[in-house]
C-alpha positions in Angstrom: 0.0 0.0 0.0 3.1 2.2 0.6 4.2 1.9 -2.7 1.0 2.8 -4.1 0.4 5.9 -2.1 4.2 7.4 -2.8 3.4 6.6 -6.4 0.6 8.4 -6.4 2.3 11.4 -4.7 5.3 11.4 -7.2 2.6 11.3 -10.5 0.9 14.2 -8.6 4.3 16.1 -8.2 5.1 15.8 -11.9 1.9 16.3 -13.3 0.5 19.3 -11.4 3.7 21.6 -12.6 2.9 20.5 -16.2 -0.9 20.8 -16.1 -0.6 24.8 -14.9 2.0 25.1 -17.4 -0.3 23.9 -20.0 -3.1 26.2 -19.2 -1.1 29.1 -19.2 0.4 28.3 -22.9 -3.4 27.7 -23.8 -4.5 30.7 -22.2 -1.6 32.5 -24.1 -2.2 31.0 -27.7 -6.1 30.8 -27.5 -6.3 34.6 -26.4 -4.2 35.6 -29.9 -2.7 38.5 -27.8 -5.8 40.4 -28.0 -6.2 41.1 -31.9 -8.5 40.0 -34.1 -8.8 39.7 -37.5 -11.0 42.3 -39.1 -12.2 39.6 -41.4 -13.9 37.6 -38.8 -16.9 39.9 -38.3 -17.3 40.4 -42.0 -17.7 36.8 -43.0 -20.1 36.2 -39.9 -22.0 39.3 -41.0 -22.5 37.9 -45.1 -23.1 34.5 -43.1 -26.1 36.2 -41.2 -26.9 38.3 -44.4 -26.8 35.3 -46.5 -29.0 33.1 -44.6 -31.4 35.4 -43.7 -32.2 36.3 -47.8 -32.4 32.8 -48.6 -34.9 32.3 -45.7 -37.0 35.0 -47.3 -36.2 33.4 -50.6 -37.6 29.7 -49.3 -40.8 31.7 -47.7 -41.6 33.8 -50.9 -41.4 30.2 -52.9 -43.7 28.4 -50.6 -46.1 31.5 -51.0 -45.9 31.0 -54.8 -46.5 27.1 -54.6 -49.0 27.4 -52.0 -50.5 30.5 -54.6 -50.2 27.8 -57.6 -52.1 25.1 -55.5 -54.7 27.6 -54.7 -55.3 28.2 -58.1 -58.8 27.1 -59.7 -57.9 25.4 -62.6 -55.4 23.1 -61.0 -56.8 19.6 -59.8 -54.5 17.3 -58.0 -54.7 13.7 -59.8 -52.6 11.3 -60.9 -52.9 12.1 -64.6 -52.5 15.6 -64.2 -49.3 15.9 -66.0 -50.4 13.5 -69.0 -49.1 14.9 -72.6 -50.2 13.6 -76.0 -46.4 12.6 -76.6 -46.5 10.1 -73.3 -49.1 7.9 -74.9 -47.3 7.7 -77.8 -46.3 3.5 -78.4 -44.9 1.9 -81.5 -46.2 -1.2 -80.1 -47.8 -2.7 -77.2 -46.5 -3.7 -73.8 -45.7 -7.1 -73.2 -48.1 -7.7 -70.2 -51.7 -8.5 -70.0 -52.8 -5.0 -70.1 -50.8 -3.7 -72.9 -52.3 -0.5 -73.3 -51.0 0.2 -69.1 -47.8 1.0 -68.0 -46.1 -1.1 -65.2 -46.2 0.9 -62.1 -49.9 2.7 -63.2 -51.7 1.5 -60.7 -55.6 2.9 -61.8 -55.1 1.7 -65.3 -54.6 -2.1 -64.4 -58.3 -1.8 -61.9 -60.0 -0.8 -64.6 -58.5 -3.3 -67.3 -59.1 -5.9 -64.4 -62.6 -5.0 -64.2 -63.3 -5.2 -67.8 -61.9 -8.4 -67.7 -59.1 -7.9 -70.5 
């Protein structure tokens, strides 16, 4: 137990000297010896700027979606963005309901229920 406790008393000897000596060199280098970099206040201030116009950019385009959704000729539907080029087939799928495409999900109920 001796031999533990003067260990103990010899790690605390060495280390304590060291571990004020480190927090004054810290203390020293993190402090920068009281100057500061002009640029450090102008890139937080065109951070700030910058995010606060691209938050009233992201609000002024949900208003204009939300403005576009609100509008009375648009209906929300699955065909809603069906053009006369999209139905356009050389030939026939190779599936039961040829006249469907794979993932369309309405267009195989009703080939279903007219039994094709």
């Amino acid at each position: 137990m001796n031999r533990i406790a003067a260990a103990a008393q010899r790690t605390t000897r060495v280390v304590r000297p060291m571990a004020q000596n480190a927090r004054a060199v810290a203390k020293r280098n993190m402090s920068a010896h009281g100057h500061h970099d002009p640029n450090d206040m102008t890139w937080r201030n065109v951070s700030v700027v910058g995010t606060g116009m691209m938050l009233v950019l992201a609000a002024y385009q949900y208003r204009i979606h939300l403005d576009h959704l609100a509008h009375p000729g648009y209906k929300r539907s699955e065909n809603n963005n069906r053009f006369a080029y999209m139905d356009n087939r050389k030939k026939a799928f190779p599936w039961v309901c040829s006249d469907c495409g794979l993932f369309d999900g309405e267009c195989w109920k009703q080939c279903k229920a007219e039994g094709k």
